[in-house]
C-alpha positions as CSV (number, residue, x, y, z in Angstrom):
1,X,9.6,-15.7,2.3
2,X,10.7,-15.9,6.0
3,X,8.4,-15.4,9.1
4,X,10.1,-11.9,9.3
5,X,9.5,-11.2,5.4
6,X,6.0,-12.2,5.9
7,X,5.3,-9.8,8.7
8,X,7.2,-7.0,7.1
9,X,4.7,-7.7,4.1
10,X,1.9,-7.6,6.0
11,X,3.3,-4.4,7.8
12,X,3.6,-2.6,4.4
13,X,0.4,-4.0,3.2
14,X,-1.2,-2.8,6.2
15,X,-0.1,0.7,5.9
16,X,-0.6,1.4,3.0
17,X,-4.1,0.6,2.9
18,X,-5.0,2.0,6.9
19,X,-2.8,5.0,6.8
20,X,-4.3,6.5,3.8
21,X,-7.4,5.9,4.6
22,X,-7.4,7.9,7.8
23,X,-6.0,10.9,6.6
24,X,-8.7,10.7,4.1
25,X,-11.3,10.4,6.5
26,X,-9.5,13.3,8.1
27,X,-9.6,15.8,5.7
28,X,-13.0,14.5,4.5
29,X,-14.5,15.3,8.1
30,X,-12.9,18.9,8.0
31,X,-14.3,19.8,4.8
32,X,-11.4,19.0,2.3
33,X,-13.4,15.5,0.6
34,X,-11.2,15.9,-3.0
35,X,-7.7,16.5,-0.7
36,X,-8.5,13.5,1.1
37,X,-9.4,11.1,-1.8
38,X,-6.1,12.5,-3.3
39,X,-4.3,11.7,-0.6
40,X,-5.7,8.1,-0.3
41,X,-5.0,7.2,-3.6
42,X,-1.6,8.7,-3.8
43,X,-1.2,7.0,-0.5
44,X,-2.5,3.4,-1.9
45,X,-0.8,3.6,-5.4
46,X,2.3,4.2,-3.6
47,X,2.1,1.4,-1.6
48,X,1.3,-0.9,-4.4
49,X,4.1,0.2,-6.5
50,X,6.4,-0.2,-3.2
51,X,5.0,-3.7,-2.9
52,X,5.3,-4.7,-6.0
53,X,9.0,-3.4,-6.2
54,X,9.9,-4.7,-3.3
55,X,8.0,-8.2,-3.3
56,X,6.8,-9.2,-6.5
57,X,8.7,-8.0,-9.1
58,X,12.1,-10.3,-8.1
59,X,9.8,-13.3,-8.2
60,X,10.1,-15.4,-11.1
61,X,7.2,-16.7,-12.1
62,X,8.0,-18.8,-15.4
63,X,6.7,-22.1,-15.2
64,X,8.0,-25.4,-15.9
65,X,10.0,-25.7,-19.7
């Protein structure tokens, strides 16, 4: 993984976690608590599945024969 892979990572990683999580605490502090915990973890399951896709899931991870 390159520096510019890395920071994209981290980027994605990021997001998902801290953009979620204020339109959560939105809706939560308008009155609309289950919209906003459905949001947040539609919002982090999404970004795990993109991560994983993305990142993880071309790795290969056999060890040695």
């Amino acid at each position: 993984m390159g520096g510019g892979e890395k920071l994209r990572f981290g980027a994605a990683l990021a997001a998902g976690v801290i953009v979620p999580g204020f339109l959560k605490y939105g809706f939560t502090s308008i009155g609309y608590e289950a919209l906003g915990t459905a949001v947040w973890v539609s919002g982090y399951l999404t970004a795990i599945l993109a991560i994983w896709y993305v990142w993880i899931r071309p790795l290969d991870l056999q060890g040695a024969t």
